[in-house]
C-alpha positions, 0 to 999 in steps of 0.5 A, a space after each residue: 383751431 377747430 376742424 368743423 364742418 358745421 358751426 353751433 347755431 343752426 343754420 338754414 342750409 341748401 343740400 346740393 343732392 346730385 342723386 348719389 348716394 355722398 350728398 344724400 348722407 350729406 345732407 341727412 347728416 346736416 338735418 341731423 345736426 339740427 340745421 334747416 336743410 333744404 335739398 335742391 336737385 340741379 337741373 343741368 342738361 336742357 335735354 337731360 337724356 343726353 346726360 348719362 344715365 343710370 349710375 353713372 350720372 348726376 344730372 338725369 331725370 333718374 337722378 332728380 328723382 333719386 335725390 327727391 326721394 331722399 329728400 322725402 325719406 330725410 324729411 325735408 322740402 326739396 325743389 329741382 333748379 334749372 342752371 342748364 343754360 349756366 352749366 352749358 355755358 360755364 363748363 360745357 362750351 369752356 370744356 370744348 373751347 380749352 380742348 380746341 386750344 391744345 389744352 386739357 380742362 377739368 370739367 367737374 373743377 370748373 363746375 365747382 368754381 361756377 355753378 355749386 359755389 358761384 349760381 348756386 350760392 349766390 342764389 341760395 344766399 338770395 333767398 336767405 339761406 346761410 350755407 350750400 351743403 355738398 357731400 364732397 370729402 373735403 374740411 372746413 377749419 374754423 379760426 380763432 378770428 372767424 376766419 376759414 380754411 379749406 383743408 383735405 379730408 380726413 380719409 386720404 383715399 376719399 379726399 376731393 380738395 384738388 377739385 374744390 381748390 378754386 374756391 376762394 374765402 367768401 365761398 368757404 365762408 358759405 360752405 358746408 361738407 358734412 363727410 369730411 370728418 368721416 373715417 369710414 370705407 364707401 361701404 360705411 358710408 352706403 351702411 349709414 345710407 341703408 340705416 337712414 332708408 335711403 334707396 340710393 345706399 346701393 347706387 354704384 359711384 358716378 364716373 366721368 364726365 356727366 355730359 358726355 353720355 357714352 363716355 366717348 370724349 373724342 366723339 363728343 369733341 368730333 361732333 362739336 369741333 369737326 374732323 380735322 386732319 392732321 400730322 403727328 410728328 416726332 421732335 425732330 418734325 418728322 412725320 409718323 402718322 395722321 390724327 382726326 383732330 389735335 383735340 383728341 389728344 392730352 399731354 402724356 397720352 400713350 395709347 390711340 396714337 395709331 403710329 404705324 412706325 415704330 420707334 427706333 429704340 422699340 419703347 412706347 411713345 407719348 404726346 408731348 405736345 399738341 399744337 392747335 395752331 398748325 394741327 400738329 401732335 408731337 410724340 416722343 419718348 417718356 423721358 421727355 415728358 418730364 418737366 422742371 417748372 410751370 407757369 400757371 394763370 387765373 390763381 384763386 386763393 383759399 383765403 389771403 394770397 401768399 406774399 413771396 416764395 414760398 414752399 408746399 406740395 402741389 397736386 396736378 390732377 384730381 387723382 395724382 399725389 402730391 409733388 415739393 414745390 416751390 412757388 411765387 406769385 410774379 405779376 398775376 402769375 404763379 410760376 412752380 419749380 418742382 424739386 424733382 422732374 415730374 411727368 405728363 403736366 398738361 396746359 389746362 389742368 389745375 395745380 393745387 397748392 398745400 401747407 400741410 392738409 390746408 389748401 392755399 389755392 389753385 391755378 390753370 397751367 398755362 405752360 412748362 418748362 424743361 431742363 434739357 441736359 447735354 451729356 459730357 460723353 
């Protein structure tokens, strides 16, 4: 098995340039190795000042012009894509519709699932281009057979797997990481981004959600849904508090939870549950937020569907470690049983799977379950 990010003939390759500094080595690295590279800034905001701004953005105006300059300092041509109404549709308006649901979604998942490796690939592959090229820190392992694998980076601390772990075997086919391989720190990687002459070597990292302009998910979500009252309750049902709107809420959260009454035994409480129909959050103890099992839906796979039980490790979130798991595909469904309880395990969130550093596939946690033991005392 090899592990490349590139193949040996030259290809013609979209460079997906956010602005930042990652797609911009990316994408210096891919020209480097003598593929034709084209860069592409994708235009996702129809109002791109509602988008943030400065460093913190990868959709902005600043940011196109960011990427275009290092385009030009790279040397190659570059064009701006307008995948705006794409992009509301696909992950904002999903964003809102899963919070709206109690559930809580990953937005820049779901942006690589339908908007880099689903519009943009399918129009790159239009126009004739052989791969789209990202600067995420991810693998790409070529097979005997020509086959590919998803695996994670080489540097752990870096690695972005969890978040491309919906793409599925075409997609790989059509793939491109140039920073995979690379064992540098981000101050190396900047280095090599000075060295090439690109101004974005200094542009600090972006960080939560692009669309979310002053980083208030709550507010963002008040102004889409409306304010709605309702009661936060221990697991009894009894009332402690009212909350603005069910959807402000994630599983396991502990702060902002403005509950006057404080718990009989003195220790902090968490959302355990969050109920869209009735309006309802349900707070409790730590220990109860600890889960045994999950179902997941909507599984993708890396490659061919494993058939029967098997076992991995699985990641929860994008910046969680990994769990022991086993896991079975029944009826459209994976269903996870996790050899240790694990805590705060949010409907919504992906669960990822792993054989070793290969990535076998993703799925959206539809429910839990918990082991409830009776003491004998």
């Amino acid at each position: 098995m090899t592990h490349t990010s590139q193949r040996t003939r030259p290809l013609r390759v979209l460079a997906a340039m956010s602005g930042g500094v990652d797609s911009a080595v990316a994408a210096a690295r891919a020209a480097e190795a003598g593929h034709d590279v084209t860069g592409v800034h994708l235009a996702l905001s129809a109002n791109p000042q509602s988008f943030r701004t400065g460093a913190r953005g990868c959709c902005t105006i600043e940011d196109s012009r960011d990427a275009r300059r290092a385009a030009d300092v790279i040397g190659i041509p570059f064009y701006v894509w307008d995948l705006a109404d794409r992009f509301r549709e696909d992950v904002v308006e999903d964003f809102v519709a899963e919070y709206e649901a109690g559930r809580t979604p990953n937005p820049c998942l779901r942006c690589n699932e339908k908007i880099k490796f689903a519009a943009l690939l399918d129009k790159a592959l239009a126009l004739g281009f052989d791969a789209v090229c990202t600067g995420h820190y991810a693998k790409i392992a070529t097979l005997p057979d020509g086959s590919r694998e998803l695996h994670r980076a080489s540097d752990m601390a870096k690695d972005q797997s969890y978040v491309l772990g919906v793409l599925d075997e075409q997609q790989l086919a059509h793939a491109m990481f140039p920073l995979g391989d690379t064992l540098t720190t981000k101050d190396e990687i900047r280095a090599e981004a000075e060295r090439r002459g690109l101004a974005v070597a200094k542009k600090p990292d972006s960080h939560d959600i692009c669309f979310i302009a002053d980083g208030d998910t709550q507010g963002f979500l008040a102004n889409r849904l409306g304010r709605a009252e309702g009661d936060i309750v221990d697991e009894s049902g009894a009332k402690l508090g009212t909350h603005e709107g069910a959807y402000g809420f994630t599983i396991g959260q502990r702060k902002g939870l403005r509950i006057g009454t404080p718990a009989p035994d003195g220790k902090p409480r968490y959302v355990l549950d969050i109920s869209p129909v009735n309006n309802t959050v349900t707070v409790g103890p730590a220990a109860a937020l600890d889960v045994n099992s999950l179902t997941a839906i909507k599984p993708r796979w890396c490659g061919t569907a494993p058939a029967g039980p098997g076992t991995y490790t699985a990641q929860l979130r994008a910046h969680g470690g990994e769990t022991e798991v086993t896991a079975e595909l029944v009826d459209g469904e994976l269903r996870v049983h996790f050899t240790g309880p694990v805590r705060g395990v949010a409907p919504g969130q992906a669960i990822v799977l792993y054989d070793g550093t290969r990535v076998v596939g993703s799925a959206t946690i539809a429910s839990t379950t918990r082991e409830v033991t009776v003491s004998t005392r």
